[in-house]
C-alpha positions as CSV (number, residue, x, y, z in Angstrom):
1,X,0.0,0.0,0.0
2,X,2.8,2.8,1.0
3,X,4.9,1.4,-2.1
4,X,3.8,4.1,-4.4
5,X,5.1,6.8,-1.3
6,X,8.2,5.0,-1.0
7,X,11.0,7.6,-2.0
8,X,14.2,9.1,0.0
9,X,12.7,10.6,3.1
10,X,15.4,13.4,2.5
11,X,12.8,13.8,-0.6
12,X,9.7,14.0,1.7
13,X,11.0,16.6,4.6
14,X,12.4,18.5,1.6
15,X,9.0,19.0,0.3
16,X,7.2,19.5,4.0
17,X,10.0,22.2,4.1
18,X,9.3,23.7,1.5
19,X,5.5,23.2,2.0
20,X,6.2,25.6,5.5
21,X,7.9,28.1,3.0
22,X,5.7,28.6,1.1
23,X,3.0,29.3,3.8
24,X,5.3,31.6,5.5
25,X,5.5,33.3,2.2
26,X,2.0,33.6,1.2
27,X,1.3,35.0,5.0
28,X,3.8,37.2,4.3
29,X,2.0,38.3,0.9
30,X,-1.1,39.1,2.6
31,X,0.1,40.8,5.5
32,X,2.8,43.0,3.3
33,X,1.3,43.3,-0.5
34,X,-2.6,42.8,0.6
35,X,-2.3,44.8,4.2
36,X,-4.4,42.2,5.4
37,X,-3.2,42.6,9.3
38,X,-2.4,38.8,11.0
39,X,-4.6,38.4,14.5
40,X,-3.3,36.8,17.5
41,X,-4.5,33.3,16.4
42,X,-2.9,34.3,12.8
43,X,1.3,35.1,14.5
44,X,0.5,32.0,16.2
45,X,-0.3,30.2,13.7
46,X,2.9,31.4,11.6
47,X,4.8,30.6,14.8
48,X,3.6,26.7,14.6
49,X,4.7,26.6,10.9
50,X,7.8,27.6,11.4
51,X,8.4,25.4,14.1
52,X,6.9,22.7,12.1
53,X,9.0,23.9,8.7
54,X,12.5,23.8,10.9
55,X,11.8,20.6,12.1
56,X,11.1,19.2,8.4
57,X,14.6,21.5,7.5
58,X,17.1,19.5,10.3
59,X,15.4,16.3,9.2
60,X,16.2,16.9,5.6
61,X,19.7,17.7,6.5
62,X,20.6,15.5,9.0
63,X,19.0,12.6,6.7
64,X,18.4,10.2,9.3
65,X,18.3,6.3,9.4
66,X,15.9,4.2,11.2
67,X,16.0,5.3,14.8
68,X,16.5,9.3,13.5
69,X,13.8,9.2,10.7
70,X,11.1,7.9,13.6
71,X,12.1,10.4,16.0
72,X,11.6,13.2,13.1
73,X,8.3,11.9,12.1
74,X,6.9,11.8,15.3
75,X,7.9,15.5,15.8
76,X,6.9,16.7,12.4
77,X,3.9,15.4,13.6
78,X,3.5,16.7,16.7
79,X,4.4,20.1,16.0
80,X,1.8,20.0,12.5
81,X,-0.8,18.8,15.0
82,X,-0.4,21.7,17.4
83,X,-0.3,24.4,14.5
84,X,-3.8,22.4,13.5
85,X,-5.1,22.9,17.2
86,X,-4.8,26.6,16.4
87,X,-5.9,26.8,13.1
88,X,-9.5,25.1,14.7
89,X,-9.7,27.8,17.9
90,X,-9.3,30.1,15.0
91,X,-11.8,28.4,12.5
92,X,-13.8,28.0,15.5
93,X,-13.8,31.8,16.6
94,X,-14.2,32.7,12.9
95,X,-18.0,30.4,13.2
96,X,-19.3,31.6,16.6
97,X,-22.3,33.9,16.5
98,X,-21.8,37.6,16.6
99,X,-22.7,38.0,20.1
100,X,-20.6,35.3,21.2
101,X,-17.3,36.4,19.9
102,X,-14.4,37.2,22.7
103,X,-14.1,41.1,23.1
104,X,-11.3,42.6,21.1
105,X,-7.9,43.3,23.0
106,X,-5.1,45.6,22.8
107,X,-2.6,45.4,19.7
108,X,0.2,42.7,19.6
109,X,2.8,45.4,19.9
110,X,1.3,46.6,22.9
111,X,1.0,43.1,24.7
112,X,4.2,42.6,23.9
113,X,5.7,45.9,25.8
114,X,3.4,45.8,29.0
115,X,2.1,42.6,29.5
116,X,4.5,39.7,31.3
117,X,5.6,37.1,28.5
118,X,2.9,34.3,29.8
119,X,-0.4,36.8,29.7
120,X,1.2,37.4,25.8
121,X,1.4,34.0,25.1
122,X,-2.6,33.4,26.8
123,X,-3.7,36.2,24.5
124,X,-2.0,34.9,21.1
125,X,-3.6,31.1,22.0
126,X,-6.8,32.2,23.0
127,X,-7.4,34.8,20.3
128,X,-9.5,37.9,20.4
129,X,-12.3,39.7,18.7
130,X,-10.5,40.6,15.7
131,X,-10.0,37.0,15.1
132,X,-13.3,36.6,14.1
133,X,-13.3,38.9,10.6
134,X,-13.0,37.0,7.7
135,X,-10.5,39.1,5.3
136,X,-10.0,36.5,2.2
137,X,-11.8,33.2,1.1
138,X,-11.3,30.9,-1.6
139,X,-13.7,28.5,-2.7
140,X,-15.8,29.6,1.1
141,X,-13.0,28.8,3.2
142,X,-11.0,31.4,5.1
143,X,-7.1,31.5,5.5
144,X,-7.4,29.7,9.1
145,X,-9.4,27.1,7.1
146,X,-6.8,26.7,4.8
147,X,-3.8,26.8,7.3
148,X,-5.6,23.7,8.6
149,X,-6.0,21.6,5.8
150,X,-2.3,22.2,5.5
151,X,-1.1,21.4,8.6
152,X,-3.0,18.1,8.7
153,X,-1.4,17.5,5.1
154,X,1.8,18.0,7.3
155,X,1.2,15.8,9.9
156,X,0.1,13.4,7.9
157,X,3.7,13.8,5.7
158,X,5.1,13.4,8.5
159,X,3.6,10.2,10.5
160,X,4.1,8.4,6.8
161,X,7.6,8.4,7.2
162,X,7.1,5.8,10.1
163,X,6.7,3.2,7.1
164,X,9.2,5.1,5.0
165,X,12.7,3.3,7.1
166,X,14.9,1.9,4.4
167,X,15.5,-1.6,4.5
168,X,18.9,-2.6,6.7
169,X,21.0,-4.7,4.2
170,X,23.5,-7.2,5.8
């Protein structure tokens, strides 16, 4: 069954890599060329890719054997699974009713110069009101929507490399 997946698993973090890349990038597009300014949920989000991308990176490099290549599946996997925690609170905020959405809170840049590091960190998980707009869509799902999708694609890249251990030759 995994035959047909079966290539250098240098190959497969390369391409979860550059996967995280190109997310970074296309965040990067929006916030920069479309002004479309990133929410709590959103820098967290970002964060979790490039946690997730770095991880993919090392294992590319380091182009690990047995032992190694489980280790960096099951944290490709772990760290793809967290960033698709956040992407539902944020798909999940992004659904509630209008009257139901958390009140809005001061700016990121704010936070970040008055409040101690753990209330930062509470704010950016827990998201506020202004993670609740919809900016962009395609085909009737928003950017959280999408980040998810990816980062399940990611994890599941990444827990396929389980099977992926070359055979040991004597």
């Amino acid at each position: 069954m995994f035959s047909l997946i079966k290539f250098n698993p240098r190959i497969w973090f390369l391409l979860g890599f550059a996967s995280c890349f190109f997310m970074l990038a296309t965040g990067a597009y929006f916030q920069f060329v479309e002004e479309l300014e990133p929410c709590p949920l959103c820098i967290s989000q970002r964060i979790a890719i490039l946690i997730t991308g770095l991880v993919f990176l090392i294992a590319a490099v380091h182009n690990p054997k047995h032992y190694g290549l489980k280790v960096y599946s099951i944290l490709g996997t772990i760290t793809a699974l967290c960033g698709a925690g956040i992407s539902t609170r944020h798909v999940w905020i992004q659904n509630l009713p209008a009257d139901e959405v958390p009140e809005c809170g001061p700016g990121l840049e704010y936070v970040f110069e008055n409040f101690p590091l753990l209330d930062t960190f509470k704010l950016m998980l827990n998201g506020t009101g202004e993670c609740a707009d919809i900016l962009w869509t395609f085909l009737g799902v928003s950017i959280p929507g999408w980040t998810l999708v990816a980062f399940l694609a990611l994890a599941a890249l990444s827990l396929l490399q389980q099977w992926n251990t070359p055979k040991l030759t004597s």
